[in-house]
Backbone as ProteinMPNN parsed JSONL, in Angstrom:
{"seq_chain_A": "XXXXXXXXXXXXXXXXXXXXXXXXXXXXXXXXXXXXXXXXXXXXXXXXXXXXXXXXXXXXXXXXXXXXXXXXXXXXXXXXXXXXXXXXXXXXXXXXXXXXXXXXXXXXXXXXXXXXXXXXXXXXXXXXX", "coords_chain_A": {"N_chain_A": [[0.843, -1.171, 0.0], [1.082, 1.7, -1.165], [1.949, 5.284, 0.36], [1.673, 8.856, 0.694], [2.812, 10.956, -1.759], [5.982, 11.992, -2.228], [8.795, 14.88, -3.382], [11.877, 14.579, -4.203], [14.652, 16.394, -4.895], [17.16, 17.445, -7.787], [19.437, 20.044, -8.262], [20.351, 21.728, -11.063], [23.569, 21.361, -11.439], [25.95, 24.256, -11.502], [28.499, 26.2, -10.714], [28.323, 29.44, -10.536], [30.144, 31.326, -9.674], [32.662, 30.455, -10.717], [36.077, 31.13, -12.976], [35.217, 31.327, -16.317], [37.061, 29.917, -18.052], [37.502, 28.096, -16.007], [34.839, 27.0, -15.649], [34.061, 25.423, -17.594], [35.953, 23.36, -17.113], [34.451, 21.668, -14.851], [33.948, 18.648, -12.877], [31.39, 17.504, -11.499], [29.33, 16.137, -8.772], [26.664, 14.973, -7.06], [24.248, 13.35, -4.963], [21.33, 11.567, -4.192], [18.899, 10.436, -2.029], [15.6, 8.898, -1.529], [14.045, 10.53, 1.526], [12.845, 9.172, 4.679], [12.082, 6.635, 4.27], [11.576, 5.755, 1.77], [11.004, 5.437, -1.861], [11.619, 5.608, -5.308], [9.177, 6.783, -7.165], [9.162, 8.269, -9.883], [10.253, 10.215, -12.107], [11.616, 13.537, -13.308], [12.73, 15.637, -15.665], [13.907, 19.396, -16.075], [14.864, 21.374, -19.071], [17.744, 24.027, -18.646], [18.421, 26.497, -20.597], [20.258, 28.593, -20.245], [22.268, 27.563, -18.289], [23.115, 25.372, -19.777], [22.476, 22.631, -18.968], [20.316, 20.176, -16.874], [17.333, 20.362, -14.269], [16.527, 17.902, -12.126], [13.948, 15.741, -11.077], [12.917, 13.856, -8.515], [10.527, 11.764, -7.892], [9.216, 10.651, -4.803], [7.966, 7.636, -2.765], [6.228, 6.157, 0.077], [6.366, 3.165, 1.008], [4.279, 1.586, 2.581], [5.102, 0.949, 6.124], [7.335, -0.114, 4.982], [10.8, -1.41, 5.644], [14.049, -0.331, 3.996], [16.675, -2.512, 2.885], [19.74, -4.788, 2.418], [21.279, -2.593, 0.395], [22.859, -0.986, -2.473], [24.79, 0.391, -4.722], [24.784, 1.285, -8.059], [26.945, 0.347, -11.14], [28.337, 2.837, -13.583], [25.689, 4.412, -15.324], [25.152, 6.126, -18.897], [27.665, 3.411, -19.504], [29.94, 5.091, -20.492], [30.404, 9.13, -21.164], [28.42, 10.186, -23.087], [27.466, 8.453, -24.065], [24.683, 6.539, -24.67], [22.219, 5.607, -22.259], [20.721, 2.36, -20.005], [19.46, 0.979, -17.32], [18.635, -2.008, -16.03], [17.09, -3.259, -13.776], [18.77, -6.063, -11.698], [17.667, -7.763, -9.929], [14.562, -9.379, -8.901], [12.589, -7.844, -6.744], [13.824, -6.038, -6.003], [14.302, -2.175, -6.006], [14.523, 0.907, -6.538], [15.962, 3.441, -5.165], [17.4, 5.785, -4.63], [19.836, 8.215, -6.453], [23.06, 8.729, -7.586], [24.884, 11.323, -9.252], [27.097, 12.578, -11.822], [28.275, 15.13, -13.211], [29.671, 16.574, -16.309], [31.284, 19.365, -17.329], [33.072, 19.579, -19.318], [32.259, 17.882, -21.479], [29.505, 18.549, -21.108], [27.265, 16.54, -20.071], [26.002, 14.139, -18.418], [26.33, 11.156, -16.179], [25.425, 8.154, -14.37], [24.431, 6.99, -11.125], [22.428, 4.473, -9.661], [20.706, 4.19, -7.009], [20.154, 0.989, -5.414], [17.725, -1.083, -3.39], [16.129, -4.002, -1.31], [13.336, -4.29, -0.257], [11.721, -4.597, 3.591], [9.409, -7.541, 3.964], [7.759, -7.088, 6.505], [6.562, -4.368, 8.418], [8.718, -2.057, 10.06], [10.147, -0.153, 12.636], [12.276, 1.349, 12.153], [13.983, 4.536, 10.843], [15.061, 6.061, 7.577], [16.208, 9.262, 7.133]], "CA_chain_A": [[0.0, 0.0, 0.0], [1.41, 3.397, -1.237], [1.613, 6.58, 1.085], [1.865, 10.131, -0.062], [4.282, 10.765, -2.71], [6.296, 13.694, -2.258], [9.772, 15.001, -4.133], [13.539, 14.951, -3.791], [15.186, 17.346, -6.338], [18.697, 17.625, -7.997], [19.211, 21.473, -8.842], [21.216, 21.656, -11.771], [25.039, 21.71, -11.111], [26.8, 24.641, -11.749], [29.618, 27.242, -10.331], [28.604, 30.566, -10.936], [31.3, 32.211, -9.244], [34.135, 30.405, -11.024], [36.068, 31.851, -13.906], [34.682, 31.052, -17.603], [37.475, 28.586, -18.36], [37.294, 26.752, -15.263], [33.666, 26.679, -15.472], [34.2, 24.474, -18.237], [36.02, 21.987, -16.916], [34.137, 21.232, -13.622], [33.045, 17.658, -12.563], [30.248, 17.729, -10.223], [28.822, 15.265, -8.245], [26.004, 15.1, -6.413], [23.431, 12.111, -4.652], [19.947, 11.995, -3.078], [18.175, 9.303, -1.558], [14.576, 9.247, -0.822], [13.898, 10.279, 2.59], [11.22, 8.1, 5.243], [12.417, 4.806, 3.557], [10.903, 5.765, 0.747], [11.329, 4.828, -3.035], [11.81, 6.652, -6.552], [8.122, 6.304, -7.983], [8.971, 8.311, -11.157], [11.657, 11.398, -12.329], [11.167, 14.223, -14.049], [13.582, 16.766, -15.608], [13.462, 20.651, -17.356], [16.311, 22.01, -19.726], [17.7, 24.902, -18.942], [19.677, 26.711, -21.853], [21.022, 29.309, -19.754], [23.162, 26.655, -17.846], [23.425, 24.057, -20.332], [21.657, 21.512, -18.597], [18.862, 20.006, -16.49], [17.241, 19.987, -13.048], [16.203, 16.609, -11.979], [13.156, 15.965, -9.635], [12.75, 12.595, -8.346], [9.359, 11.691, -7.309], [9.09, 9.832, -3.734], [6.523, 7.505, -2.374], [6.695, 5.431, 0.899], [5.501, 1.687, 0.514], [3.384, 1.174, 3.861], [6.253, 0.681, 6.834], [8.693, -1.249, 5.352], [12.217, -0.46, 5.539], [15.034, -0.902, 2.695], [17.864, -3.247, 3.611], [20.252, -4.686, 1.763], [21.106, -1.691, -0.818], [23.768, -1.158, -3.243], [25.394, 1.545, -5.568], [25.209, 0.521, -9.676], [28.123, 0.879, -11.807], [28.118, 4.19, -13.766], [25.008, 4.863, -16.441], [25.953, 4.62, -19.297], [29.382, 3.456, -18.676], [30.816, 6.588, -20.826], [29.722, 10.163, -21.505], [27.861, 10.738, -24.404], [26.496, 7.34, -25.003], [22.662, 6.204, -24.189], [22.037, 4.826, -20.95], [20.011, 1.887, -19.748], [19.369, 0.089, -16.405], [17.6, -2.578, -15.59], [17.425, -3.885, -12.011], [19.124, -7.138, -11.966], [17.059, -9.283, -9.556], [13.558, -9.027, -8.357], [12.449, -7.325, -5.217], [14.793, -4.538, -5.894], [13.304, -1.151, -5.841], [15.279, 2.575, -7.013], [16.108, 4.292, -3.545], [17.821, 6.921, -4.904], [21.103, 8.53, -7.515], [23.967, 9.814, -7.667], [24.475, 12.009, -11.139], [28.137, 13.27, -12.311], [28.192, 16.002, -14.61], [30.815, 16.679, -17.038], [31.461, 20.258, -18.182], [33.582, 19.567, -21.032], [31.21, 17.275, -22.208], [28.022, 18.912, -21.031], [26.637, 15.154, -19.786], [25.968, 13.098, -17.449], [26.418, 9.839, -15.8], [24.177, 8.048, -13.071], [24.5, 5.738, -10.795], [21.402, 4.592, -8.657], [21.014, 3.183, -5.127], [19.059, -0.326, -5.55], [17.382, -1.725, -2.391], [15.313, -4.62, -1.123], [12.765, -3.578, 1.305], [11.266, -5.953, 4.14], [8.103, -7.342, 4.014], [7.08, -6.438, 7.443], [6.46, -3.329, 8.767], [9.506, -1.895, 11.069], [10.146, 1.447, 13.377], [13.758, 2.396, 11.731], [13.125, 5.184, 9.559], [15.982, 6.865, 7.149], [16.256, 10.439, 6.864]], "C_chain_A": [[0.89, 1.237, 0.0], [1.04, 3.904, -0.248], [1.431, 7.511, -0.004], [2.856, 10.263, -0.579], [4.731, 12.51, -2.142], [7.973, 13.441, -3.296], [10.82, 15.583, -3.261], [13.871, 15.662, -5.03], [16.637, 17.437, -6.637], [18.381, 18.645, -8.52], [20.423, 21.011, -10.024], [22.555, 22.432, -11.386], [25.706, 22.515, -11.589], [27.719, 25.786, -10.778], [29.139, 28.31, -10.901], [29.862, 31.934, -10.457], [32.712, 31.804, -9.84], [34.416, 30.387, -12.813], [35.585, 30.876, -15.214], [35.621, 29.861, -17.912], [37.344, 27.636, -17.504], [36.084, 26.082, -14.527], [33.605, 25.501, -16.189], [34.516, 23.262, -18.136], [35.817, 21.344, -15.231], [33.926, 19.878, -14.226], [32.317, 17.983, -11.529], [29.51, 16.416, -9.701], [27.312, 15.467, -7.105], [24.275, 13.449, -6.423], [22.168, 12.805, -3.802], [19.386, 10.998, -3.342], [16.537, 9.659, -1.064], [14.631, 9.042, 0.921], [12.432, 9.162, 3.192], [11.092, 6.864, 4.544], [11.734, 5.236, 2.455], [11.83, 5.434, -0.947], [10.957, 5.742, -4.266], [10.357, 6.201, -7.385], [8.032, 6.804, -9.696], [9.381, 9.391, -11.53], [11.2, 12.437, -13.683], [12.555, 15.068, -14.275], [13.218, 18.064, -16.715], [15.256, 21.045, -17.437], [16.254, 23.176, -19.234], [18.87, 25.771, -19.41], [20.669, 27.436, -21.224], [22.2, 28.575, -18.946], [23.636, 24.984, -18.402], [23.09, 22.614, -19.797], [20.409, 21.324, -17.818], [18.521, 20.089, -14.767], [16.418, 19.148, -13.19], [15.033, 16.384, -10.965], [12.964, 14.272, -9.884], [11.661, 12.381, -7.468], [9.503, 10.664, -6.335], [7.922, 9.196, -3.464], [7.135, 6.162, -1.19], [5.608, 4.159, 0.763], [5.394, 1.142, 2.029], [4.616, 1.389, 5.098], [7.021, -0.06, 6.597], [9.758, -0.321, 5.022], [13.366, -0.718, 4.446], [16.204, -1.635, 3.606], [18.519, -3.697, 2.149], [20.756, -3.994, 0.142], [22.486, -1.515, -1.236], [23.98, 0.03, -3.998], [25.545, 0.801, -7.18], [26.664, 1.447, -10.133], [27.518, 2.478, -12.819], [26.822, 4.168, -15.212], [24.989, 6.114, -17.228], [27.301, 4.909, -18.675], [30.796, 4.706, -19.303], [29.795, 7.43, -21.046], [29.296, 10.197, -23.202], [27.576, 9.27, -25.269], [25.057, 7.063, -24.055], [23.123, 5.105, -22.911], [20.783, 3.594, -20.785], [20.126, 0.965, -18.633], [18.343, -0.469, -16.079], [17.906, -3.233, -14.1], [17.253, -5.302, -12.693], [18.57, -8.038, -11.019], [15.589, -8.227, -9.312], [13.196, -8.884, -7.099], [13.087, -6.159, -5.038], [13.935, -3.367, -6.455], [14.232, 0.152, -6.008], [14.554, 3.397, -5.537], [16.792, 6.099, -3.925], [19.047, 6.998, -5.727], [21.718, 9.429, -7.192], [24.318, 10.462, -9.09], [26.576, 12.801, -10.528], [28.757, 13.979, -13.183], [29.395, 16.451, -15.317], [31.011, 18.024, -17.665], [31.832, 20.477, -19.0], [32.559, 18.886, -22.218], [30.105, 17.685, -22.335], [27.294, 17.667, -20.79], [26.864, 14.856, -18.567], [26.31, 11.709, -17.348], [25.681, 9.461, -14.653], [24.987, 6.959, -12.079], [23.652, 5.543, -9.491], [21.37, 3.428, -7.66], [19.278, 2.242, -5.292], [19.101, -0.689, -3.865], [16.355, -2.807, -2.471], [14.154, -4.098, 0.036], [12.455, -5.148, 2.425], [9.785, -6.1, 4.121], [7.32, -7.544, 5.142], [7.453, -5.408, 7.694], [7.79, -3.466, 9.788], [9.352, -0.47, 11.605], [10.93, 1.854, 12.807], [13.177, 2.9, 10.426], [14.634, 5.952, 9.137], [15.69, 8.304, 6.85], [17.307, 10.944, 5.921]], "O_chain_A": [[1.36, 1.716, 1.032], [0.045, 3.467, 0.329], [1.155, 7.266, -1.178], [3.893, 9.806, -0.097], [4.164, 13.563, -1.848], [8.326, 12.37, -3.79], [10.887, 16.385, -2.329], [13.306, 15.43, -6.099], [17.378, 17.511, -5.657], [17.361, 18.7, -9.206], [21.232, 20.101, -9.841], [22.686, 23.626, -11.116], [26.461, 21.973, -12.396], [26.978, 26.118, -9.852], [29.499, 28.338, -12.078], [30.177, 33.038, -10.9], [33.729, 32.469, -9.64], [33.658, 29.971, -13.688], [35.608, 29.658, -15.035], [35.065, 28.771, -18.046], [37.115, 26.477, -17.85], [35.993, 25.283, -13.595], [33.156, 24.505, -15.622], [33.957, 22.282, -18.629], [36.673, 20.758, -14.568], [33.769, 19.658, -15.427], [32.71, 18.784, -10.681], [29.123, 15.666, -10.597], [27.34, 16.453, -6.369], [23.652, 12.899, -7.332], [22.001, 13.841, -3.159], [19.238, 10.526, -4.47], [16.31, 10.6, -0.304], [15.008, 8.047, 1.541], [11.503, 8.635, 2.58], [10.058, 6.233, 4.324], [10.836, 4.394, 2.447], [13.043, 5.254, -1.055], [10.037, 6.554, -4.171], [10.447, 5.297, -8.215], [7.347, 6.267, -10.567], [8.451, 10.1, -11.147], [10.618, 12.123, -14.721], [13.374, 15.214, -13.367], [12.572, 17.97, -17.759], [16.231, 21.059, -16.684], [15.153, 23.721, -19.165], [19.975, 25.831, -18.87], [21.848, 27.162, -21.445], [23.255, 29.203, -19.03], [24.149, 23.994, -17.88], [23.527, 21.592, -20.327], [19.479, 22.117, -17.968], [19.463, 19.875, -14.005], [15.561, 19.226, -14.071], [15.226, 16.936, -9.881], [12.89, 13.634, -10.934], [11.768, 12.769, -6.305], [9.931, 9.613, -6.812], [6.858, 9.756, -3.728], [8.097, 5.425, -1.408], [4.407, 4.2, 0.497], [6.235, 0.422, 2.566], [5.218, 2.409, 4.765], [7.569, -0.757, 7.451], [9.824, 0.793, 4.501], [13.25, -1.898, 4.112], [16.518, -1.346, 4.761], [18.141, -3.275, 1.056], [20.675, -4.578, -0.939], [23.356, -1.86, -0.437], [23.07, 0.837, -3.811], [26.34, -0.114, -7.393], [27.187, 2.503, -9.777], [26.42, 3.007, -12.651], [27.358, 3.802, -16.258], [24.847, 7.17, -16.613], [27.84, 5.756, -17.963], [31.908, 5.023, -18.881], [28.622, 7.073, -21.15], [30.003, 10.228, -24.21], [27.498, 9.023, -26.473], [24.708, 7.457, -22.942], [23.975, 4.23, -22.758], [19.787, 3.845, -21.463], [20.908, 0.037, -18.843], [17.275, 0.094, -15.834], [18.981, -3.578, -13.608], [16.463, -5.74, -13.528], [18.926, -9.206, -11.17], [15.454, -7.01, -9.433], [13.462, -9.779, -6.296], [12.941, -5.387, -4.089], [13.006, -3.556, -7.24], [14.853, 0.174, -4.946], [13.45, 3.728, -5.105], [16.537, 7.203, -3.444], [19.556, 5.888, -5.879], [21.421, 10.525, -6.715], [23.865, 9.868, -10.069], [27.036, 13.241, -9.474], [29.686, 13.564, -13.876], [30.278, 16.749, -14.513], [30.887, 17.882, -18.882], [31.389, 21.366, -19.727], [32.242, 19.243, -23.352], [29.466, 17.45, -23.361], [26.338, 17.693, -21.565], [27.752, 15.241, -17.806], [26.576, 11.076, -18.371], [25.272, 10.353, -13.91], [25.977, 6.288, -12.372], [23.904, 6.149, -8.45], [21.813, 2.282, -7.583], [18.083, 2.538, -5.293], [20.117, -0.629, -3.173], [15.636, -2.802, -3.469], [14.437, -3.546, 1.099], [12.796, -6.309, 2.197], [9.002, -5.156, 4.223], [6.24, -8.116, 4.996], [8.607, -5.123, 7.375], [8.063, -4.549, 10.306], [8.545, 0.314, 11.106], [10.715, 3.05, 12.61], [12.49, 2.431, 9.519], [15.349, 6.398, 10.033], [14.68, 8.436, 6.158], [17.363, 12.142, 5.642]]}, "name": "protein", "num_of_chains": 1, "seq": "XXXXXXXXXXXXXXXXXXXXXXXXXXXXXXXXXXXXXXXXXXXXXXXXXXXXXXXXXXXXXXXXXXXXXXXXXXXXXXXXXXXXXXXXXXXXXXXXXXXXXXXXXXXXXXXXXXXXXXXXXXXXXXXXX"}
C-alpha cells in the first residue's frame, strides 16, 4: 500500500562564481536518496539553456512501513559520456532508492548511478532520513 508521494530534487550543477574557463572543466557530483524509507516512484527533468543543462526531480513515495535493507550503488550509467544509458534492475524485489548524477562540463553530460534496495516485508520502526 502506497503513502503520499512527495519530491527529492537535484538542482542543476553549476559554479557561478568560477572563472569562464574553469567553469568548463568542472566535474560535479552530487546524490539523493529518498527520505522516510521511501522509493523513486517516477523522475522528471526541465532544460535549462542558460546553464546548459537540467534539473532533476525525483518523485518519492513510501511503501506502507517497510524499511530498505540490503542496498547497493550501480556501476556508472551509461558506462561513458555521451552514449545512451540503460538500467535494468538485476534481480527481483529490488526497488530505485535513490542517484547519484556526475556532470561533465567539457562534455556537457551526465552519468548516473542509482542506489538499488530490497525492502522488508514487514512493517519496522527504523526510519531513514
Amino acid at each position: 500500500m502506497y503513502g503520499v508521494g512527495y519530491k527529492e530534487q537535484f538542482g542543476y550543477l553549476y559554479k557561478e562564481n568560477l572563472p569562464s574557463v574553469a567553469r568548463q572543466n568542472v566535474v560535479l557530483r552530487r546524490s539523493a536518496t529518498c527520505s522516510n524509507n521511501g522509493l523513486v516512484a517516477g523522475v522528471q527533468s526541465q532544460y535549462f539553456s542558460s546553464v546548459l543543462d537540467r534539473e532533476w526531480q525525483f518523485y518519492c513515495c513510501r511503501y506502507s512501513r517497510r524499511c530498505p535493507y540490503s542496498c547497493w550503488k550501480t556501476t556508472d550509467v551509461p558506462e561513458h559520456y555521451r552514449e545512451e544509458g540503460e538500467m535494468v534492475i538485476p534481480s527481483y524485489g529490488y526497488f530505485i532508492r535513490g542517484a547519484q548524477t556526475t556532470f561533465s562540463g567539457v562534455l556537457r553530460d551526465r552519468q548516473w548511478k542509482y542506489i538499488l534496495c530490497r525492502m522488508t516485508n514487514f512493517d519496522c520502526e527504523f526510519e531513514n532520513h
